[in-house]
ROBASE-43670 format. One record per residue (C-alpha): residue number from 1; residue in three letters; z, y, x negated. Coordinates in nm, 3 decimals. Layout:
<rs>
<NUM ALA <Z Y X>>
...
</rs>
This chain:
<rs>
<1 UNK <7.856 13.505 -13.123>>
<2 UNK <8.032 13.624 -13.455>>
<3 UNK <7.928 13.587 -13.802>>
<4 UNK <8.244 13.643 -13.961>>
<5 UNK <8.177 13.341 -14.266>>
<6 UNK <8.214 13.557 -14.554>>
<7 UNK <8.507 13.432 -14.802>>
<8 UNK <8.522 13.094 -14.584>>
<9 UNK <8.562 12.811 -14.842>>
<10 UNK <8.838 12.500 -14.963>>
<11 UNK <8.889 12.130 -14.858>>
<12 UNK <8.675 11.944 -14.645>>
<13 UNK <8.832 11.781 -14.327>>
<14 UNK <8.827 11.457 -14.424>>
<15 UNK <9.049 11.546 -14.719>>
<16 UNK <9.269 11.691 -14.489>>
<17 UNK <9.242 11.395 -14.243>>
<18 UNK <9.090 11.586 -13.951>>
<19 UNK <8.808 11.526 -13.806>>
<20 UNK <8.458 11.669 -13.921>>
<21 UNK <8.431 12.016 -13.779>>
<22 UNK <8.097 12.179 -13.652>>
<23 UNK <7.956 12.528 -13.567>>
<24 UNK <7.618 12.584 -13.444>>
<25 UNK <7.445 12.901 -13.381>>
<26 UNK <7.150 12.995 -13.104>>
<27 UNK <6.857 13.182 -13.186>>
<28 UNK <6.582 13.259 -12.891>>
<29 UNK <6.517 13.101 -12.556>>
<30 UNK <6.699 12.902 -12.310>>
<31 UNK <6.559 12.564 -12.438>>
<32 UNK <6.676 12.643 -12.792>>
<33 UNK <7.075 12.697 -12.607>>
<34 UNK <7.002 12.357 -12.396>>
<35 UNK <6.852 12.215 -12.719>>
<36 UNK <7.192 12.274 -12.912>>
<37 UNK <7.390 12.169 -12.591>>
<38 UNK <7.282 11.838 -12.671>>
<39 UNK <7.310 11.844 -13.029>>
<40 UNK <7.662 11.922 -13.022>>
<41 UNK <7.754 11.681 -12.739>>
<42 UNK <7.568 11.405 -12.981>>
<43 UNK <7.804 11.513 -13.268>>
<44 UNK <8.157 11.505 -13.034>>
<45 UNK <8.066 11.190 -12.929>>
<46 UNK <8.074 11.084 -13.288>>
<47 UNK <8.398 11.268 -13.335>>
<48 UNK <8.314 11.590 -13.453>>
<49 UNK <8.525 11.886 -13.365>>
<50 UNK <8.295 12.193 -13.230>>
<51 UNK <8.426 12.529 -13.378>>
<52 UNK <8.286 12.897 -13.330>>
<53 UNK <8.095 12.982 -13.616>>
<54 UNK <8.288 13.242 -13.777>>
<55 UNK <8.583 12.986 -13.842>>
<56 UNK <8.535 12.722 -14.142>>
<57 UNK <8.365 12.417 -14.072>>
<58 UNK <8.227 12.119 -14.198>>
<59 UNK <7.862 12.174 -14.130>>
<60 UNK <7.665 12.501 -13.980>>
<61 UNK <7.379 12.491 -13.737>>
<62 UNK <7.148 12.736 -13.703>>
<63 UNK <6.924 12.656 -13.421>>
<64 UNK <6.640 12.966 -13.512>>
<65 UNK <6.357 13.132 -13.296>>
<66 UNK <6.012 13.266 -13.468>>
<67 UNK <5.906 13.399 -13.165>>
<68 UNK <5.854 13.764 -13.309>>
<69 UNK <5.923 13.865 -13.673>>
<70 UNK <6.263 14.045 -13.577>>
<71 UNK <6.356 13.658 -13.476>>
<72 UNK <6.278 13.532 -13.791>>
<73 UNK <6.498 13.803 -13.983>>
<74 UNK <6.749 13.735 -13.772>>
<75 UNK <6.718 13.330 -13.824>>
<76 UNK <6.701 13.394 -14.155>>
<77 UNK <7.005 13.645 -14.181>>
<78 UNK <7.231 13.383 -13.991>>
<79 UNK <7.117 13.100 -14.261>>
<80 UNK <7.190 13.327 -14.515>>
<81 UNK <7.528 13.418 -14.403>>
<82 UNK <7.614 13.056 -14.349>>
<83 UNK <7.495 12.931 -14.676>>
<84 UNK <7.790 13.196 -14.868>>
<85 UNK <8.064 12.989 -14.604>>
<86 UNK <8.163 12.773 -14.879>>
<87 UNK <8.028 12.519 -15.142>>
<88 UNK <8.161 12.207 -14.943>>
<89 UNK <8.020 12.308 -14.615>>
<90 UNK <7.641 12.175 -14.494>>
<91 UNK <7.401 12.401 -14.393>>
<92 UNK <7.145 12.238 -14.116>>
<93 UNK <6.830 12.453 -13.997>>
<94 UNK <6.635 12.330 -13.705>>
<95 UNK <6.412 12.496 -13.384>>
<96 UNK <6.141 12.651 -13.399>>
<97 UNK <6.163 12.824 -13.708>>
<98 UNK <6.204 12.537 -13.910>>
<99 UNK <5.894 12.385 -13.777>>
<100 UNK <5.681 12.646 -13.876>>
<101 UNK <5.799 12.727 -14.207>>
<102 UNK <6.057 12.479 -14.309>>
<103 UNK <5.969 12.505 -14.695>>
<104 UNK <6.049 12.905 -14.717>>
<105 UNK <6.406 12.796 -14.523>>
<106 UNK <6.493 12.496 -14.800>>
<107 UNK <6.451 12.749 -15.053>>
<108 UNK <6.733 12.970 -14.895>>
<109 UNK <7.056 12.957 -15.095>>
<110 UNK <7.313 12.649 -14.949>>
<111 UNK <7.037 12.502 -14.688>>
<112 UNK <7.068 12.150 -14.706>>
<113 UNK <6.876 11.999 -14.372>>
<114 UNK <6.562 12.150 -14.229>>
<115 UNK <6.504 11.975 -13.889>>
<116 UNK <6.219 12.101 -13.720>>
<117 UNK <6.170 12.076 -13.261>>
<118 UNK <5.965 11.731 -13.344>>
<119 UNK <6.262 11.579 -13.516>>
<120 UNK <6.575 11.782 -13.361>>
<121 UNK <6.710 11.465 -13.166>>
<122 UNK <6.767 11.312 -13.488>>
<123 UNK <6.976 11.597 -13.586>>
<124 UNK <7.325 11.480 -13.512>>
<125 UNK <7.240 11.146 -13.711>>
<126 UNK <7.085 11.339 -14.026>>
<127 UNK <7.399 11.539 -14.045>>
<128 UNK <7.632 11.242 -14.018>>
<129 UNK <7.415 11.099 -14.299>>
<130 UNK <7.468 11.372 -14.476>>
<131 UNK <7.853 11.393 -14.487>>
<132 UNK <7.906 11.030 -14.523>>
<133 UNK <7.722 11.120 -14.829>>
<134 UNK <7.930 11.353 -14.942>>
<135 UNK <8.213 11.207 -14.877>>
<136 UNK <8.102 10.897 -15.062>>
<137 UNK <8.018 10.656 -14.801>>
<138 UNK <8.277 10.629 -14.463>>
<139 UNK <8.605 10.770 -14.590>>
<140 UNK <8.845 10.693 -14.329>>
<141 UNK <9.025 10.983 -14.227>>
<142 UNK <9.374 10.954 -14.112>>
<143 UNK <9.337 10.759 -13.786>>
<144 UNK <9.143 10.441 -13.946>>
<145 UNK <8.858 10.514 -13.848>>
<146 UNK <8.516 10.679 -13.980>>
<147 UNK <8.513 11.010 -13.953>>
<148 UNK <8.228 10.961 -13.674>>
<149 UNK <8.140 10.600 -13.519>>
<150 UNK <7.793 10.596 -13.390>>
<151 UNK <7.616 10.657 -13.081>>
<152 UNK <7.293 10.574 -12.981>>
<153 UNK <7.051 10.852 -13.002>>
<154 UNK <6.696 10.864 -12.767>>
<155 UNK <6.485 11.098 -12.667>>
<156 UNK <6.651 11.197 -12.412>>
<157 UNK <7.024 11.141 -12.519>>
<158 UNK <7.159 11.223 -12.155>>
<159 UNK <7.031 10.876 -12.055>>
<160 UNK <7.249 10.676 -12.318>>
<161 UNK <7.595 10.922 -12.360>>
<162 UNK <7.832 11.106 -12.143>>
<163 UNK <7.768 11.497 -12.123>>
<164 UNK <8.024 11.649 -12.242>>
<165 UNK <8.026 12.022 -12.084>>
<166 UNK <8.240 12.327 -12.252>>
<167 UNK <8.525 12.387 -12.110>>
<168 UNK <8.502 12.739 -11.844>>
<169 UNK <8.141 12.719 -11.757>>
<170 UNK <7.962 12.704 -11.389>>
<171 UNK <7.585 12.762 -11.471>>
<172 UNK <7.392 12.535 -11.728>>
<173 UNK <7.075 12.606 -11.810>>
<174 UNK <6.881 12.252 -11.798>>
<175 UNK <6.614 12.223 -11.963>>
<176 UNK <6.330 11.980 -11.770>>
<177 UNK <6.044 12.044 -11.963>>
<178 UNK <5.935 12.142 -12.333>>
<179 UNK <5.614 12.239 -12.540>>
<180 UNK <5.300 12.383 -12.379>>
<181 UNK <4.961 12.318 -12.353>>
<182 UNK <4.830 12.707 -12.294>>
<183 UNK <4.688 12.923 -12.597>>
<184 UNK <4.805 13.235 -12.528>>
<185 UNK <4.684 13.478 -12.814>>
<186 UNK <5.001 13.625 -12.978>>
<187 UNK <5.199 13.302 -12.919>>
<188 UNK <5.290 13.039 -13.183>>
<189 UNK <5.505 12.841 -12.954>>
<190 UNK <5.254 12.634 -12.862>>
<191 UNK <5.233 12.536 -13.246>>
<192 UNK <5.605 12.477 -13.287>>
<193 UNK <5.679 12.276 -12.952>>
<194 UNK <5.431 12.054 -12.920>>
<195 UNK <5.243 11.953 -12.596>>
<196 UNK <5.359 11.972 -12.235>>
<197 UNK <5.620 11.705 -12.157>>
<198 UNK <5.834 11.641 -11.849>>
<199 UNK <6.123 11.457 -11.802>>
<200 UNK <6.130 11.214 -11.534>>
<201 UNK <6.246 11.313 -11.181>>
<202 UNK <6.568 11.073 -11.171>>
<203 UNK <6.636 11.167 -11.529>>
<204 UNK <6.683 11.499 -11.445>>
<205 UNK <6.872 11.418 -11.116>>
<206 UNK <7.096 11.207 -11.315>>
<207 UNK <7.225 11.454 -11.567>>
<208 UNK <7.261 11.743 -11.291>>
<209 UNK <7.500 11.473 -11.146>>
<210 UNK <7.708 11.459 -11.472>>
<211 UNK <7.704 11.828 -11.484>>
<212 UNK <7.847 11.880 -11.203>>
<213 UNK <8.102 11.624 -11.197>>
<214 UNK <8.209 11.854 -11.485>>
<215 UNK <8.292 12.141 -11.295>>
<216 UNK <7.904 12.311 -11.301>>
<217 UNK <7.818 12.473 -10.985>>
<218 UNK <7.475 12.633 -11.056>>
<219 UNK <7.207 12.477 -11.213>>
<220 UNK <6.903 12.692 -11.431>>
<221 UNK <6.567 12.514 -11.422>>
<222 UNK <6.416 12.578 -11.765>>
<223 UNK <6.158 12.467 -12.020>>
<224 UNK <5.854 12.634 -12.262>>
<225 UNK <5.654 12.651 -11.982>>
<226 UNK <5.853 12.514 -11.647>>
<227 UNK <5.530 12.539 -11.416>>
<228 UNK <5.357 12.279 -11.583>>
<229 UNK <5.658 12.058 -11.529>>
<230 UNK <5.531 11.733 -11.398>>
<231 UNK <5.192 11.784 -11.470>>
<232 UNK <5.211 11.478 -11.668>>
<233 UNK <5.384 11.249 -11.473>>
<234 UNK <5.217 11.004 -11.186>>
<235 UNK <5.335 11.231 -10.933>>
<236 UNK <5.144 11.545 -11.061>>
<237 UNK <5.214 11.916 -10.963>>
<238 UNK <5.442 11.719 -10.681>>
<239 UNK <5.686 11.622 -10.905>>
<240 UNK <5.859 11.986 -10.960>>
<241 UNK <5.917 12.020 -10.536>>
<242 UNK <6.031 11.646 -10.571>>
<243 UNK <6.279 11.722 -10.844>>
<244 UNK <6.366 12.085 -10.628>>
<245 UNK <6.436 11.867 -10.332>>
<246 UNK <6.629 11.640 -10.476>>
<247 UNK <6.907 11.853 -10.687>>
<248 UNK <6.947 12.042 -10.379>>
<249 UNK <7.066 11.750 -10.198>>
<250 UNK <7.337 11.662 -10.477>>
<251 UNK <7.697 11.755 -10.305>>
<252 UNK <7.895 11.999 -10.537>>
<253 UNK <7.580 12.183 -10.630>>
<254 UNK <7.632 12.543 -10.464>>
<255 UNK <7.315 12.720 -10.629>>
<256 UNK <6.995 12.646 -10.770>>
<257 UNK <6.787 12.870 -10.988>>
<258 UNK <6.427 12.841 -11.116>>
<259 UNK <6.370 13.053 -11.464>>
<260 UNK <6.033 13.157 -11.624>>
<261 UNK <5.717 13.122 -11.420>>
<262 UNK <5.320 13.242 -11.452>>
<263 UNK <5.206 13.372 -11.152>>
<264 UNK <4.971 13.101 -11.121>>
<265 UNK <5.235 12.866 -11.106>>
<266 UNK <5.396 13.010 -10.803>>
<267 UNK <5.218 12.867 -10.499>>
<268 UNK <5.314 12.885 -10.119>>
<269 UNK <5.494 12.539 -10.116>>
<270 UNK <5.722 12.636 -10.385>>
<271 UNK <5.826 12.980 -10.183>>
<272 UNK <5.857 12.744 -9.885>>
<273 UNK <6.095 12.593 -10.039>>
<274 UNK <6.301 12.850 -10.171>>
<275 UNK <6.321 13.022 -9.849>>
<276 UNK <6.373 12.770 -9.635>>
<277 UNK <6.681 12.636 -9.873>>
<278 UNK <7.041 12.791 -9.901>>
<279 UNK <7.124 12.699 -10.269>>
<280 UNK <6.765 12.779 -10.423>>
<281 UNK <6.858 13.174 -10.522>>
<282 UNK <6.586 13.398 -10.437>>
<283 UNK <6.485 13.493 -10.754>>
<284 UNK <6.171 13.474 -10.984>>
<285 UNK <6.149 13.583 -11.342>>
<286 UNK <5.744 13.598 -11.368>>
<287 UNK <5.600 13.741 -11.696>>
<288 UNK <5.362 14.037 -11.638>>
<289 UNK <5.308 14.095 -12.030>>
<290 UNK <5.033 14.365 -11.910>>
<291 UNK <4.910 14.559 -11.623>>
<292 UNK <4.584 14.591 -11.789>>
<293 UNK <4.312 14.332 -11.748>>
<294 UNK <4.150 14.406 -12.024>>
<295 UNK <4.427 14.302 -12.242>>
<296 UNK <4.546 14.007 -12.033>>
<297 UNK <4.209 13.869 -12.105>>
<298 UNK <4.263 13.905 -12.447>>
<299 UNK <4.579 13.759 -12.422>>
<300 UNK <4.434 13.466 -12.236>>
<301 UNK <4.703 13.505 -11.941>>
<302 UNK <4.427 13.318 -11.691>>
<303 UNK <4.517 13.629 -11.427>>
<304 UNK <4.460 13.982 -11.328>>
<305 UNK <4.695 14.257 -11.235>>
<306 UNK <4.588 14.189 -10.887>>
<307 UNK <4.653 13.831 -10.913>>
<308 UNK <4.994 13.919 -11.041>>
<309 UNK <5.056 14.137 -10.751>>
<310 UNK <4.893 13.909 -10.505>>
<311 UNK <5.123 13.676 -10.596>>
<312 UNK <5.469 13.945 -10.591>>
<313 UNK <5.333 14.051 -10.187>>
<314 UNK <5.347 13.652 -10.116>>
<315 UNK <5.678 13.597 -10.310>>
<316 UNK <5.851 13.925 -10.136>>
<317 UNK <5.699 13.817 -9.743>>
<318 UNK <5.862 13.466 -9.832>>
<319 UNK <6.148 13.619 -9.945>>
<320 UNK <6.234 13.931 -9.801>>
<321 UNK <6.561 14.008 -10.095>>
<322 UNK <6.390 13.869 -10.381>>
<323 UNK <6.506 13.958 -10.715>>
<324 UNK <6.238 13.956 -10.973>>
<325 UNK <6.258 14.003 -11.322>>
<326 UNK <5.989 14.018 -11.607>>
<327 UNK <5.878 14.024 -11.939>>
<328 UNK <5.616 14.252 -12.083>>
<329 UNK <5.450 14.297 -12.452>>
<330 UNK <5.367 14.642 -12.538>>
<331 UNK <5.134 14.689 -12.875>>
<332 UNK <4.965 14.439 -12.808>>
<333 UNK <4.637 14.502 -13.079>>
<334 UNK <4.385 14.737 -12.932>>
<335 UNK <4.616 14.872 -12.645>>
<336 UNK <4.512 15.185 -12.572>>
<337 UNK <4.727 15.461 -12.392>>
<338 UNK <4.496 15.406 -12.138>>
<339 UNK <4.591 15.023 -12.100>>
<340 UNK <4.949 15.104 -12.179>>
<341 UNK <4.992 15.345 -11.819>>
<342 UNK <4.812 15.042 -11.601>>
<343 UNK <5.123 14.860 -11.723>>
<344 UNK <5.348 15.094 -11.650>>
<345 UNK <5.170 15.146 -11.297>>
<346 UNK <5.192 14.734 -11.214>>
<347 UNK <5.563 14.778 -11.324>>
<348 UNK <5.638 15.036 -11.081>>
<349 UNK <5.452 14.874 -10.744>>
<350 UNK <5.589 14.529 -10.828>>
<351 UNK <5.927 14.742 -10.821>>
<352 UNK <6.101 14.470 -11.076>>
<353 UNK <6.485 14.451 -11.073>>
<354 UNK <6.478 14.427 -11.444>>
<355 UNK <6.247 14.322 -11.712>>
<356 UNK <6.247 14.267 -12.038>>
<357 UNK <6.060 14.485 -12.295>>
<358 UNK <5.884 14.332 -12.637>>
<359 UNK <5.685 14.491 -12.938>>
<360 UNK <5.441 14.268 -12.981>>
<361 UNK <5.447 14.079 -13.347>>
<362 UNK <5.187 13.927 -13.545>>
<363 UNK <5.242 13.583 -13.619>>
<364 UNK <5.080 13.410 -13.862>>
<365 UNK <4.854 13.135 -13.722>>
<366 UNK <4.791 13.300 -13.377>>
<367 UNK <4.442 13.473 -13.250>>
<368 UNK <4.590 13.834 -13.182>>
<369 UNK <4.750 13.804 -13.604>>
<370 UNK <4.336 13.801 -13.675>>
<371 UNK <4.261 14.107 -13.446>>
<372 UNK <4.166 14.431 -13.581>>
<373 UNK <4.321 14.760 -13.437>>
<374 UNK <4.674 14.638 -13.481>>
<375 UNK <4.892 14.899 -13.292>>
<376 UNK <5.077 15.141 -13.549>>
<377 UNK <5.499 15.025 -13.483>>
<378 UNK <5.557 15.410 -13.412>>
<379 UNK <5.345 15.392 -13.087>>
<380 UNK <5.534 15.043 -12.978>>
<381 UNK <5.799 15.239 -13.012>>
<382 UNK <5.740 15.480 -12.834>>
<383 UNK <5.582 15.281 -12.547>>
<384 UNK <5.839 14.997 -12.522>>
<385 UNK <6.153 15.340 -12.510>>
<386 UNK <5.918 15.428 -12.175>>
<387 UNK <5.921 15.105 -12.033>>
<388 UNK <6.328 15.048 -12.120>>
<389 UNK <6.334 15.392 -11.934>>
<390 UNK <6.131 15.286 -11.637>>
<391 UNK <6.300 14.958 -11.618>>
<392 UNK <6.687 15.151 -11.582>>
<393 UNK <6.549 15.296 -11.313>>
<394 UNK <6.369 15.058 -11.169>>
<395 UNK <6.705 14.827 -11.190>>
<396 UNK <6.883 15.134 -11.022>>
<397 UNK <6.704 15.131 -10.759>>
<398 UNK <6.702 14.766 -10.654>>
<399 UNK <7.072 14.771 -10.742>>
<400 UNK <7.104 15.089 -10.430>>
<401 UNK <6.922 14.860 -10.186>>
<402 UNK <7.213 14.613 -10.211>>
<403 UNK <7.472 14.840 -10.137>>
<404 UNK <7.709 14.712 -9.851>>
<405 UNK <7.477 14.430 -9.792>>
<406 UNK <7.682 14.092 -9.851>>
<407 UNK <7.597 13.897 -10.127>>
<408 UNK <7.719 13.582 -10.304>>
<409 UNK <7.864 13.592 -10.648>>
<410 UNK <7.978 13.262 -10.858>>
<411 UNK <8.253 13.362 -11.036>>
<412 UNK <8.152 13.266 -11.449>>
<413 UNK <8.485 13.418 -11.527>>
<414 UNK <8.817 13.541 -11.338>>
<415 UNK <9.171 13.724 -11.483>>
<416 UNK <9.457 13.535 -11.536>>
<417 UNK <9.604 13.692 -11.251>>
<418 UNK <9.330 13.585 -10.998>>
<419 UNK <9.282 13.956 -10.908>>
<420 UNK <8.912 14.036 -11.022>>
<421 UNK <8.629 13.823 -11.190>>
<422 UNK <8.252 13.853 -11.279>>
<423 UNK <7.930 13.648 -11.200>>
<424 UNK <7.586 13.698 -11.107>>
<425 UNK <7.466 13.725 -10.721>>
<426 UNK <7.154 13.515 -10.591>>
<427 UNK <6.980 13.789 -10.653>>
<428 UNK <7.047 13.780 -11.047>>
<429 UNK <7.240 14.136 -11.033>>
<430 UNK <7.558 14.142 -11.211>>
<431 UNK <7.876 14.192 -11.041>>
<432 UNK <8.256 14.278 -11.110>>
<433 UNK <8.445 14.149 -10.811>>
<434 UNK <8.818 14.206 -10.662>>
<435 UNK <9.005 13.982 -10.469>>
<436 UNK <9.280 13.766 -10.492>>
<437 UNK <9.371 13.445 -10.564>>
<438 UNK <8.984 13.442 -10.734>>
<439 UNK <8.876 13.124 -10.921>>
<440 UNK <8.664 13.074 -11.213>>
<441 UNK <8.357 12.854 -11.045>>
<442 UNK <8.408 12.956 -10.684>>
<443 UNK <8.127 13.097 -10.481>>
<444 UNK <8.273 13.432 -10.287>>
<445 UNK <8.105 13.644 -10.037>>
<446 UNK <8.137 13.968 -10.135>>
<447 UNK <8.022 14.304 -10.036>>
<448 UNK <7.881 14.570 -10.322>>
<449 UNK <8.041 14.930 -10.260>>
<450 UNK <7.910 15.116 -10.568>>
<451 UNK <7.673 15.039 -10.907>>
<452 UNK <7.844 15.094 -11.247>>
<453 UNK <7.616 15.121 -11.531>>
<454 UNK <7.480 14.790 -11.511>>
<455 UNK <7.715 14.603 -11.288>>
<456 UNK <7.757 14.598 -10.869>>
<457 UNK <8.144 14.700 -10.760>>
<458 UNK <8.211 14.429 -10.488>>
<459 UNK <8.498 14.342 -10.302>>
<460 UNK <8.539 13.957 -10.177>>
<461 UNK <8.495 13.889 -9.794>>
<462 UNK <8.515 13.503 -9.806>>
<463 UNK <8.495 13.211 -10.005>>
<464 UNK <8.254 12.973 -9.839>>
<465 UNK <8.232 12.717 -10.110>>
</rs>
């Protein structure tokens, strides 16, 4: 997303008798981009025009991240940036960032609203507040009307207002489940989310229905931590197979995915029922963070590299094409080289399709911050190039084995002449496909002839959907 906001400035839209105008901006993880989903649909349905946020606007989100201290420069950067846009335009901080240190962001130049996660439903309504305010209480604009009648606003807003999907997308991330109730040493999310909640089965259900009565044909299970989903509801650990079952039985739906797992999450009924269903994709994203156990029990990751294989054997007999993807922390304080290499051993015999690579970062308020033998930032740096080394390679390989196999891609985007398009297969591996008469949303058989830097060559056999 651009940040092109320098020399941005002059009338508001009401002055100009067009509607407010919005851009927001996503730091961090797939709830933050499902959390400002539903803030802007909250501020369209009050008649708010979304933007992209290098064009002027009215008012600037910045959802942030504070996940690792390259996050926070980043969050901070973006507010920074927005805050030079122009005297008349509002400046709104929320996520996680704002939770945790919302007093440093008000004293940013141009910040007007910090919202933290606890209050980020009420966002839409703060910034309406706001502008009336500005504008000196409900200036019509040049329809008669306010500039944005109200909507009801809950908890969970999908339950009270229509969703209102952009335009050109077929996979939503949907986000089921927020906060977490694990203490993981170097993590402050936990601090900034809240507890573990779920949302309720039919809830769920409900908006996936909406979604894809919008033209949405994949659906991405996500939350903090998605295997505790349901954990607090009366159905229990039950409740995530429940909700699995049901969105697979909702007509239009042509693929399921489930995102972020711990390996203790991932149980044989759950690989059951992703091989034994055609639109669950077969594949996992379980975080590894460390081969070592020495440092996952400092971590507090409640497993073992053998548990974490263990669990990649049951996953890989269940499903035979699994792609699996991962995340892992290098510099973690007191990682030795020797800890460092059983990582990079667990990488290679779990064989991962991709994963992604993290210096660790010391955030205030966290166990590992208080450790001593923080890791000097040249060896991270050296350790997580290694890993982005082993992981090309370890991508290149997976991406061989699917060579003139067929796969099925949905098409995220397609030429205006119909002739080639891109999308992801079940397997999560990127693909560039040619055909004709191609469709932006369409599911298409294809068959991979050659890997190109990061991307499968495919040509379309059918279209089954």
């Amino acid at each position: 997303m651009g940040l092109g906001l320098f020399g941005l400035h002059g009338q508001d839209s009401a002055a100009q008798g067009m509607h407010p105008r919005f851009a927001i901006y996503t730091l961090g993880c797939k709830a933050n981009q499902y959390d400002s989903f539903a803030i802007s649909r909250e501020l369209i349905l009050r008649g708010w025009q979304p933007v992209s946020f290098d064009e002027p606007a009215d008012a600037y989100i910045i959802d942030t991240c504070t996940v690792t201290s390259v996050a926070d420069r980043k969050s901070r950067k973006v507010i920074r940036r927005a805050g030079r846009a122009g005297s008349n335009a509002i400046v709104a901080v929320t996520g996680c960032a704002a939770e945790w240190a919302a007093d440093k962001l008000r004293q940013i130049s141009g910040v007007e609203l910090v919202v933290g996660n606890r209050m980020k439903n009420r966002l839409a309504d703060d910034l309406c507040r706001a502008y009336e305010e500005r504008l000196s209480c409900n200036r019509p604009t040049s329809e008669g009307t306010t500039a944005f009648p109200p909507a009801p606003v809950d908890e969970h807003p999908g339950e009270t207002a229509p969703l209102i999907v952009p335009m050109g997308r077929a996979r939503f991330l949907l986000k089921i489940q927020d906060g977490c109730n694990r203490r993981c040493a170097f993590c402050i999310v936990p601090h900034v989310r809240g507890k573990s909640r779920s949302r309720p089965v039919q809830e769920v259900v409900n908006e996936a229905h909406e979604l894809i009565e919008q033209g949405i044909r994949e659906v991405v299970l996500t939350g903090i931590q998605l295997g505790d989903y349901g954990r607090d509801l009366e159905a229990g650990r039950r409740s995530f197979l429940h909700l699995v079952e049901n969105l697979t039985a909702i007509d239009g739906l042509l693929r399921l995915r489930v995102s972020s797992m711990l390996p203790q999450d991932i149980d044989t009924d759950l690989l059951s029922v992703m091989a034994n269903s055609a639109k669950v994709c077969p594949h996992l994203h379980i975080p590894l963070q460390s081969g070592s156990d020495r440092i996952l029990k400092a971590m507090h990751r409640g497993y073992t590299a053998a548990d974490f294989l263990s669990v990649i054997d049951a996953a890989r007999t269940a499903l035979p094409d699994l792609g699996l993807t991962t995340d892992i922390m290098v510099g973690f304080p007191d990682e030795s080289n020797e800890d460092f290499n059983a990582t990079v051993s667990v990488a290679e015999q779990a064989a991962f399709s991709d994963m992604h690579i993290f210096k660790y970062s010391q955030r205030p308020g966290t166990e590992a911050a208080q450790m001593p033998e923080q890791v000097e930032h040249s060896i991270k740096e050296q350790r997580s190039d290694r890993l982005f080394t082993l992981s090309a390679q370890l991508n290149s390989v997976y991406a061989e084995t699917r060579l003139e196999k067929p796969a099925d891609v949905l098409l995220e985007s397609v030429s205006a002449d119909g002739r080639t398009g891109v999308g992801y297969t079940e397997t999560y591996l990127r693909a560039s496909v040619r055909g004709t008469g191609l469709h932006e949303g369409e599911l298409v058989t294809i068959l991979p002839r050659q890997r190109e830097k990061d991307h499968l060559i495919a040509d379309v056999l059918h279209n089954p959907s």
